[in-house]
N, C-alpha and C positions, 0 to 999 in steps of 0.2 A: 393173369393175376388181378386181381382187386383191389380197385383204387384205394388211398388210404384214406380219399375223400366221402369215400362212401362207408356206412354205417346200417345196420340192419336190409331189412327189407320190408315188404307189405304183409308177411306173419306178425303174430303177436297180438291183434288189437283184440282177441279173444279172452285178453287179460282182464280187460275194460271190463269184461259180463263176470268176470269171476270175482272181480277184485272192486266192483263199483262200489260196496257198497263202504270197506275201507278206505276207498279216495275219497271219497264223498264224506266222509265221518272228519276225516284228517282235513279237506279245505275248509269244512266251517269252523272246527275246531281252530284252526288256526290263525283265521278270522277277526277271533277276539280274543289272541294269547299274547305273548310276552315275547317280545317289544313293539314288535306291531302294532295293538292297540294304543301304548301309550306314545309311543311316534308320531301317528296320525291325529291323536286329540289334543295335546300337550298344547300348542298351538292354536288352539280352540281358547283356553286357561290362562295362559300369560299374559293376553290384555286386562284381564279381570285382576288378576292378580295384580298385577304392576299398577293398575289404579288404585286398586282397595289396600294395597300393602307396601307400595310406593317400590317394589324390587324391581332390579333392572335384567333386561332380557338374557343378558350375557350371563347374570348367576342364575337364572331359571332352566335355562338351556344346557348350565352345566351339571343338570341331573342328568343326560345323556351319558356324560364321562361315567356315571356312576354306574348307570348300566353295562354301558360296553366293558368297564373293568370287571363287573361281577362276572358275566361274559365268559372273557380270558384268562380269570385264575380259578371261578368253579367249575366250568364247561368242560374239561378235561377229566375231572373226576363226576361229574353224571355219564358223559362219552361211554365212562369206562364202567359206570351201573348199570347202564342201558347194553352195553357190549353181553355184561355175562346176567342180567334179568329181565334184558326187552323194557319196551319205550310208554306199553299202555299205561302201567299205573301208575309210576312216577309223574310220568303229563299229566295226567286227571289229578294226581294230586297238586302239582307244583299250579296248574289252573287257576286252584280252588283259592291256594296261597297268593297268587297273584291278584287275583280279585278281590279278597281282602285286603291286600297292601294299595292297591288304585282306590280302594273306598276310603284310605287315611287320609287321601289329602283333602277331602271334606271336612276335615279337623284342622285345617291350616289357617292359622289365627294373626298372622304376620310375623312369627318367627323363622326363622330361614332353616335351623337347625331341624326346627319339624316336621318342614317341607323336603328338608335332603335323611331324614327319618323315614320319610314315609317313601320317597324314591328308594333307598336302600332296600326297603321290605318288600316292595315288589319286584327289584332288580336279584332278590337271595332266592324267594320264593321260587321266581318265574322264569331262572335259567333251565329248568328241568321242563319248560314247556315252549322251547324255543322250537327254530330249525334242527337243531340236531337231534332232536326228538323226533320229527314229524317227517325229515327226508330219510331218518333210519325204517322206520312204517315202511314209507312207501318203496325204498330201497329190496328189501325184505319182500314185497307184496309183487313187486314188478320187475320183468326179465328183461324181455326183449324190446317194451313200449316201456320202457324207464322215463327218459329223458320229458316226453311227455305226459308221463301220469304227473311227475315234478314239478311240469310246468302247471297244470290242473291245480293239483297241492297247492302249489307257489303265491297260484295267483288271489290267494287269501287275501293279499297286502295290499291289491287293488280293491277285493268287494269291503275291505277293510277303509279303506280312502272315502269310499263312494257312498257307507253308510253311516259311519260314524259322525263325519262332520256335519253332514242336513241334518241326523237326531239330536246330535247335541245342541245346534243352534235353534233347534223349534223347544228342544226343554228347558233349557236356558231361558228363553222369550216365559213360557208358560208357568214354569216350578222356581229358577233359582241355580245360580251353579252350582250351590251342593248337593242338589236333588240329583241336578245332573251326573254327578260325578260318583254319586251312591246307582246310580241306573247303569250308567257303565260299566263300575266294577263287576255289576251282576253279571253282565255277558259272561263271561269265563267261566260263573259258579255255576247260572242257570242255564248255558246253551252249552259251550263246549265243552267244558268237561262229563256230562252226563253222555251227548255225543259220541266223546271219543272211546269212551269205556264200553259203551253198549255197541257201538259200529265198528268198532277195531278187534279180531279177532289175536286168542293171543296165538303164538308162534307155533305151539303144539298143532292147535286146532288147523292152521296155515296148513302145516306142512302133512298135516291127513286128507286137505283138502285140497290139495295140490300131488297128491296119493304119488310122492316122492319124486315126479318129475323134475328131472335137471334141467337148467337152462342151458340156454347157448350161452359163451364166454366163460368166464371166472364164475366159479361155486362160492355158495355163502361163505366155507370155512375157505376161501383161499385169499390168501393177503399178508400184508406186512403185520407186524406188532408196532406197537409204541417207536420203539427201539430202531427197527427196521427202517422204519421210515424215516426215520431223524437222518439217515445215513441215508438216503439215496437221494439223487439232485430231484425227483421229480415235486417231493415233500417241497423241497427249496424255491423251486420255482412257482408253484402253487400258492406259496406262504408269500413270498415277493409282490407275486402278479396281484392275489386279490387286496394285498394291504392298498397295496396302489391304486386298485380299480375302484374302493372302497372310499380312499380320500376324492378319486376325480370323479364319482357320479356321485356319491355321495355326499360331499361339500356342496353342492349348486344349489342343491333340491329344496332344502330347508332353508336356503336363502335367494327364493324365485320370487317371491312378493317383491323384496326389496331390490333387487336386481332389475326389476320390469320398471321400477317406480326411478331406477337413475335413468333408463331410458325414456324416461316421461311419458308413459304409460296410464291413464287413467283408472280409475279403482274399477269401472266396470270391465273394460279392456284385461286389465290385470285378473281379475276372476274367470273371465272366461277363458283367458291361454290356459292358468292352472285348472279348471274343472276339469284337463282335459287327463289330469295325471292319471288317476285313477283307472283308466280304461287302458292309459297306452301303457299301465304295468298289464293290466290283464294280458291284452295282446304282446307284449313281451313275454312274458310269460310260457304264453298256449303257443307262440310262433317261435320261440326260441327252443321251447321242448319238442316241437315236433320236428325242427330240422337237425335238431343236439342228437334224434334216432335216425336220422334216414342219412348225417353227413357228418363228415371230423369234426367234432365238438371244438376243439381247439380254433379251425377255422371260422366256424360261427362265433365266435366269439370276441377272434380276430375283427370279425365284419363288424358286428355290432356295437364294439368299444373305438374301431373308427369311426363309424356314426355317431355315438357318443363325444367324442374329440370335438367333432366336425361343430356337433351341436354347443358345445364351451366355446369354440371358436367364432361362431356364429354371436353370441352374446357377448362376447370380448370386443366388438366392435360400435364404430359410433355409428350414430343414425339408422340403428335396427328398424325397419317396418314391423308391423302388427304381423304379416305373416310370414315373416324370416324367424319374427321372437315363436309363434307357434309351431314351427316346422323347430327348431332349436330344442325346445320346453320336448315337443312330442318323441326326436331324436333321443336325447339324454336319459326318459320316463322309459322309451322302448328296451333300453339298452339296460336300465335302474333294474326292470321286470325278469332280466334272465338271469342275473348276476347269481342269486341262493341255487338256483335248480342247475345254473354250469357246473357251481362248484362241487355241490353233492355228486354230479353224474362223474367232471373229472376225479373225484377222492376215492369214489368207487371202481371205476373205470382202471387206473392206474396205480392205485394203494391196496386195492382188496377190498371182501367188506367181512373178514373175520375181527378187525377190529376196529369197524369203520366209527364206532361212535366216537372213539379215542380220539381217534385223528382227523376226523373232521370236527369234533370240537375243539382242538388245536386250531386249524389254520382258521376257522369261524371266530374265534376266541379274536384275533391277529386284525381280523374285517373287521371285526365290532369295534374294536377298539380304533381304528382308524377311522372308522364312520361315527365315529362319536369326536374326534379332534378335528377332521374336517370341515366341518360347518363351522366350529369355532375361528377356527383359524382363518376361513374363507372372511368373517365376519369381520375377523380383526385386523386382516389386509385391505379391507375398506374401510374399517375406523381410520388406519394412516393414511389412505392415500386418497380419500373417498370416490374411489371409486372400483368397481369389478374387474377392471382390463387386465390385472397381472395375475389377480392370483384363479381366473376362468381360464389365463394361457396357463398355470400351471399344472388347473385339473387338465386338460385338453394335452398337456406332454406326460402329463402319470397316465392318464390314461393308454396312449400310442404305445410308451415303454412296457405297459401291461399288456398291450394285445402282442406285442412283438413278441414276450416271454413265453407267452400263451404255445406261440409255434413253437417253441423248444423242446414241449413236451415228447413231442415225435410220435409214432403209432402206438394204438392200444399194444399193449401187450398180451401174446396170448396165456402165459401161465408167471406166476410174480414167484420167483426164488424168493424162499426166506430161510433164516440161518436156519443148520438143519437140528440141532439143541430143540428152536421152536416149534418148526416145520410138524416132528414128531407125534408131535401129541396138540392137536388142535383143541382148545378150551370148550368147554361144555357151556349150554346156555341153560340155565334153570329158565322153565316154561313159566309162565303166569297162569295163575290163578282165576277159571274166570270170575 
């Protein structure tokens, strides 16, 4: 019998020549979409701002909540436009919207209202060109080498780290922050969206090019509904694990400058542990997708969010050395990089993917929103106590409780009963239009 620790085999990477040219389209694309881009700049902005408009970080930062809500109450109903008319052109469009809404804040005159104006319009626009857009693609596109085409996809958020902060900070020097901030927006109009619409084939065209071969496991049409999944534990403990996992990698991240700096940490010292983020999502990423195919997803996972633990635990302490705080910072970043492509592969894996946009933009909706109070809350457990010790032991125990849930899941399942009412008649996907 076969281990439940093992996963696939050394078939499949014939996927990679058929399907490059879709991963490829979906990682730049993703690059410079919606939230990623504006996560990784925002940060960039709020010293500027806070000087030239006297605002304080804590209400600049709360444009985050604003995202992750639009997030979790419209991410459910794209889910379910991308379910029955696929992902191409809703992303190309919602792109378009999004890079116009990140050029508003070149309009920001020191009103606050204008400023959570213009967050709004990129957070309404831009939910239709999130993850749940971009792992539904690659879901669709990839069988048996899933787990790592993902991580490929994924690791946008990294070449997304690694570019955007040296541009901005050499335009900024050169042009102006609002020059900057009109250059930015562009990414999404002028690179990925024109990308993803021309390198993403639609579903018709897939599945003549793919001249009806089935995969190994679960079939497109085979999966829970909405409904389905609301009723079985596995929906429950997916929803639990990633809210949790979400506050404890997600809290530290966006408060690693100022965490290095109670450890008195010097401004160069401190830039160099963090230059490192960006790479150790990549390698999160590409090393998490390729063992999420070849071993229990659940168990990698396991591993990873106790390194992560390991890594809050590490910075929870006094008298951190330089390179305890880098082995820490690299821990937490490695474990930050698998987190979108675990959860795509378990919603698929174990919910189906007939209507996987639904439902993963459900439990995605759940993350966001927890990765948007986390950092706050992290923030505001150091305003009272000044300092990081209690609430990095608390990311370091959400996280343990999440990897433990993780195991609950229990084996893939070979075929998902669903009521037989639904079962019956599997929904139609209206193809796109090329």
């Amino acid at each position: 019998m076969k281990s439940p620790l093992l996963s696939g085999t050394t078939a499949g990477y014939e996927e990679f020549r058929k399907e490059w040219r879709t991963l490829g389209s979906v990682t730049i694309a993703a690059s410079f979409a919606f939230p990623t881009l504006v996560f990784f700049s925002i940060g960039i902005f709020a010293p500027i701002f806070a000087e030239e408009f006297g605002w304080s970080f804590g209400v600049m930062m709360s444009g985050i909540l604003i995202a992750s809500l639009s997030i979790l109450l419209l991410g459910p109903f794209v889910g379910r436009y991308i379910d029955a008319k696929g992902a191409r052109k809703i992303t190309a469009i919602s792109l378009i919207g999004f890079g116009l809404g990140y050029m508003s804040l070149a309009l920001s005159n020191g009103s606050i209202a204008l400023y959570f104006v213009s967050w709004a319009m990129m957070s309404i626009a831009g939910v239709g060109a999130t993850a749940i857009s971009f792992t539904y693609i690659v879901n669709n596109a990839f069988h048996e080498r899933r787990g790592l085409a993902l991580g490929v996809a994924l690791s946008s958020s990294g070449i997304s780290a690694m570019i955007v902060k040296p541009l901005a900070g050499l335009t900024i020097a050169l042009f102006g922050w609002r020059e900057t901030i009109i250059l930015i927006g562009l990414m999404p109009i002028v690179i990925s969206a024109p990308i993803l619409f021309l390198g993403v084939r639609n579903e018709a065209k897939r599945r003549t090019a793919h001249g009806g071969r089935k995969s190994t496991g679960l079939h497109a049409d085979e999966g829970h509904s909405i409904g389905e999944a609301l009723r079985t534990r596995r929906l429950w403990i997916l929803l639990i694990a990633f809210t949790a996992i979400a506050f404890g990698n997600g809290a530290p991240i966006p408060n690693l400058e100022n965490i290095l700096k109670t450890h008195r940490f010097e401004t160069g010292e401190i830039i160099a542990i963090t230059s490192t983020i960006g790479a150790a999502l990549i390698v999160g990423r590409l090393l998490g997708g390729w063992l999420i195919d070849k071993f229990w997803a659940p168990m990698i996972g396991f591993i990873l969010l106790v390194c992560a633990a390991i890594g809050c635990w590490i910075l929870a302490q006094g008298g951190v050395s330089l390179f305890q705080a880098q082995v820490a910072v690299i821990l937490i970043s490695i474990a930050a990089g698998v987190e979108y492509d675990l959860l795509s592969f378990l919603v698929a894996k174990y919910l189906g993917r007939r209507h996987y946009g639904a439902i993963y933009s459900l439990v995605f909706g759940f993350f966001a929103m927890s990765t948007g109070v986390g950092p706050m809350l992290l923030g505001r457990l150091y305003d009272i106590q000044n300092n990081y010790m209690f609430g990095l032991l608390l990311c370091s125990a959400m996280l343990l409780f999440a990897a433990g849930m993780l195991l609950a899941l229990g084996r893939y399942p070979d075929a998902i009963k669903t009521d037989s009412s639904d079962a019956t008649a599997a929904p139609t996907r209206s193809s796109e239009a090329t």
